[in-house]
C-alpha positions as semicolon CSV with decimal commas, in nm:
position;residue;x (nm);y (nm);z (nm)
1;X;2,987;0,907;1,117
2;X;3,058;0,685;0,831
3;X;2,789;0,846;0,546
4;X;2,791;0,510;0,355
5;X;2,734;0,334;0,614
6;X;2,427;0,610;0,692
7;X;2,303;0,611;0,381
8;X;2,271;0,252;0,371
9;X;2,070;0,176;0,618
10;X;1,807;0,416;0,509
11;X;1,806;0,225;0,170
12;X;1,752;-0,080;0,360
13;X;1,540;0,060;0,584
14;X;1,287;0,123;0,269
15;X;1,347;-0,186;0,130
16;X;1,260;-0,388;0,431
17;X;0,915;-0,115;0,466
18;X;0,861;-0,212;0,114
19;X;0,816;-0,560;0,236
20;X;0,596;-0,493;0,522
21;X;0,330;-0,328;0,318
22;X;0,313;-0,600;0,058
23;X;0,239;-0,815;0,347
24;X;0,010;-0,557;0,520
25;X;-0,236;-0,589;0,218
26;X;-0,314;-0,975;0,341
27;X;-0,503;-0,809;0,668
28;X;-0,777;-0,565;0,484
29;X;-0,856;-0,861;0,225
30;X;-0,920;-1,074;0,520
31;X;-1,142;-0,822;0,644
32;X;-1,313;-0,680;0,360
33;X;-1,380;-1,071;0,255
34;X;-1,582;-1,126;0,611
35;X;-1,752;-0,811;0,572
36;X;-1,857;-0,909;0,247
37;X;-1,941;-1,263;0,345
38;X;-2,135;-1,162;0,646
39;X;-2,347;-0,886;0,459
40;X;-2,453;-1,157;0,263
41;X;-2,566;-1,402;0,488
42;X;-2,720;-1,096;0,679
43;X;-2,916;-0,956;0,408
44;X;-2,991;-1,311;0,238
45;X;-3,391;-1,301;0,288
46;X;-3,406;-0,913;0,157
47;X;-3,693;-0,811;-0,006
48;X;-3,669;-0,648;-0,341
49;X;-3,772;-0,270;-0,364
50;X;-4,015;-0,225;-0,626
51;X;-4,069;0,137;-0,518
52;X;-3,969;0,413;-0,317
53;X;-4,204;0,289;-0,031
54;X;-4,048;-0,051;-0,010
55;X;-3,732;0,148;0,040
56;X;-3,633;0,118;0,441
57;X;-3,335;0,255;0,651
58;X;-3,150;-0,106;0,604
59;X;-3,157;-0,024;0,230
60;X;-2,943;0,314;0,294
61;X;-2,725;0,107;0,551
62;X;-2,692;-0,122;0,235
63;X;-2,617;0,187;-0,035
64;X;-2,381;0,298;0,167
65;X;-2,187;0,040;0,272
66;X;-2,155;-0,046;-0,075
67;X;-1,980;0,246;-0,148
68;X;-1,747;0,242;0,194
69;X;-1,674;-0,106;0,045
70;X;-1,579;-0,002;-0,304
71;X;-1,385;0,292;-0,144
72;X;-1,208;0,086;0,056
73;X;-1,095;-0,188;-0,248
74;X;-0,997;0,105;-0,406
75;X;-0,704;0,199;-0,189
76;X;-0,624;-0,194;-0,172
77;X;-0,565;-0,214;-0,488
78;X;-0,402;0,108;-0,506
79;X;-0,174;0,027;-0,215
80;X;-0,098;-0,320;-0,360
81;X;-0,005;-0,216;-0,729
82;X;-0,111;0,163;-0,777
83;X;-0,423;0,038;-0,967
84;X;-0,280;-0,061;-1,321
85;X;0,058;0,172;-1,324
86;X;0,258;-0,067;-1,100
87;X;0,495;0,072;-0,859
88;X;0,797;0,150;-1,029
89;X;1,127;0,103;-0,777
90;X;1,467;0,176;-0,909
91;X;1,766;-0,017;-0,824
92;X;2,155;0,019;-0,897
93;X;2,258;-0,118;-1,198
94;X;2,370;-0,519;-1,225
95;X;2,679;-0,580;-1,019
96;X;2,878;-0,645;-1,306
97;X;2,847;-0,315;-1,442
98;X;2,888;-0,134;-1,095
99;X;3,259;-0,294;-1,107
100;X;3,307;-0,183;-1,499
101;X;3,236;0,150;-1,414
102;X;3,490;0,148;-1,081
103;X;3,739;-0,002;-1,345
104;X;3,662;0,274;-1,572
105;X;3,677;0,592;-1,268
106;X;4,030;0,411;-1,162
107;X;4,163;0,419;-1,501
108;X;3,999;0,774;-1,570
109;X;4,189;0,859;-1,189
110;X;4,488;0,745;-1,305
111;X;4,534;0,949;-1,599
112;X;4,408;1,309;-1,439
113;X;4,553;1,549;-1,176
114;X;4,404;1,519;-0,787
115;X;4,201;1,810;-0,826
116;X;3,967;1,635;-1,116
117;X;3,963;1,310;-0,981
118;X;3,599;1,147;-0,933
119;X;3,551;0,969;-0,573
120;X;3,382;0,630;-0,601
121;X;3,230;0,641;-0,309
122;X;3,046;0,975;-0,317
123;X;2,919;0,865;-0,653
124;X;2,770;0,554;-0,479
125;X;2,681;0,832;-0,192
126;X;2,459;0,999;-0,400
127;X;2,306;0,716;-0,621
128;X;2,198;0,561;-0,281
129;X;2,068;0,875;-0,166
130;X;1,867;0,916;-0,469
131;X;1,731;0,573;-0,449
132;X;1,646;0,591;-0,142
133;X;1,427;0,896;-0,166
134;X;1,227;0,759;-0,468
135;X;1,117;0,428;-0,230
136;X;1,032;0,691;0,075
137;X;0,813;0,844;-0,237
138;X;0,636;0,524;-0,279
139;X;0,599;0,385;0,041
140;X;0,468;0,692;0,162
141;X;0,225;0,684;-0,115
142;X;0,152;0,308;-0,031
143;X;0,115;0,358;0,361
144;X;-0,108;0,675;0,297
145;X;-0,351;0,453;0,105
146;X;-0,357;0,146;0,331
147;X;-0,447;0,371;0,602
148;X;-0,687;0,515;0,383
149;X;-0,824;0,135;0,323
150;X;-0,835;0,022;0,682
151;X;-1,040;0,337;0,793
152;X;-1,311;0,246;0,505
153;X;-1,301;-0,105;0,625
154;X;-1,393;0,011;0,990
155;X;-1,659;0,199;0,855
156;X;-1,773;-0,112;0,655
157;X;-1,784;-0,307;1,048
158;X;-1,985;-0,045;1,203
159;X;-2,183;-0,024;0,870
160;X;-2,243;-0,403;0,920
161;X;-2,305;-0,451;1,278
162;X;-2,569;-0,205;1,216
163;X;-2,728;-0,458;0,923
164;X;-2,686;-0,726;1,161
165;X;-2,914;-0,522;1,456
166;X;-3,233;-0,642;1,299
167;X;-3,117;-0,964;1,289
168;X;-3,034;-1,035;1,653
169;X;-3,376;-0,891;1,736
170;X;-3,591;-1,145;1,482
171;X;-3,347;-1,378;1,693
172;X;-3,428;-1,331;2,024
173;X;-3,776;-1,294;1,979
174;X;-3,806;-1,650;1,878
């Protein structure tokens, strides 16, 4: 097995799953924008609770969805951009200076004995290797929080159909 070869396709592999979840994020904004959207139209002729008596089960329904819906934005936004830290992928180093430092190891080859030369290759090896193991880090971290943010948002739709239950009964006893 050719360990370049290997190694490179689990660099790409990352890259391309880097991709994916910045285009995973479009699906829970979708979602959490309908939930919001339809809570609103839903709870649009709520009274206002003066006191604790006023205070019925939709209220609670309301509380809590409101913090299911604040949980979930918080792994969105963590997901998208680690709240305000950024994600912080490494790369290799411009291609120009790649080649300088090949010059540089051939040169250095040239002037030692085979038992202290560097390989070019393994150095690649393991820069890759490295590389690739600090985006599995991150995309880990980023899957682990959309997942987190989707199961909020499901809670959010049960938490809504159940504000919308009063509604379809007003309806269809007109």
């Amino acid at each position: 097995m050719d360990s370049y070869s290997f190694y490179k396709s689990l660099y790409d592999r990352e890259l391309t799953r880097r991709i994916n979840l910045d285009n995973a994020i479009s699906l829970p904004i979708t979602v959490l924008t309908i939930i919001v959207a339809s809570n609103s139209y839903a709870l649009k002729d709520q009274s206002i609770i003066y006191n604790v008596t006023d205070f019925k089960p939709r209220h609670l329904i309301l509380v809590v969805l409101l913090i299911v819906l604040f949980m979930a934005i918080f792994y969105i936004m963590r997901s998208f951009n680690n709240l305000f830290k950024g994600f912080a992928y490494k790369n290799f180093a411009y291609v120009s200076d790649i080649v300088k430092y090949e010059k540089q190891i051939e040169e250095y080859n040239n002037t030692v004995t085979n038992e202290r030369k560097i390989d070019f290759s393994q150095i690649i090896i393991l820069k890759l290797a490295g590389l690739t193991d600090d985006h599995i880090i991150f995309n880990d971290k980023r899957s682990k929080d959309l997942q987190k943010a989707r199961t909020y948002l499901i809670v959010s739709l049960i938490l809504t159909a159940l504000n919308f239950i009063p509604l379809i009964i007003n309806y269809i006893r007109l």
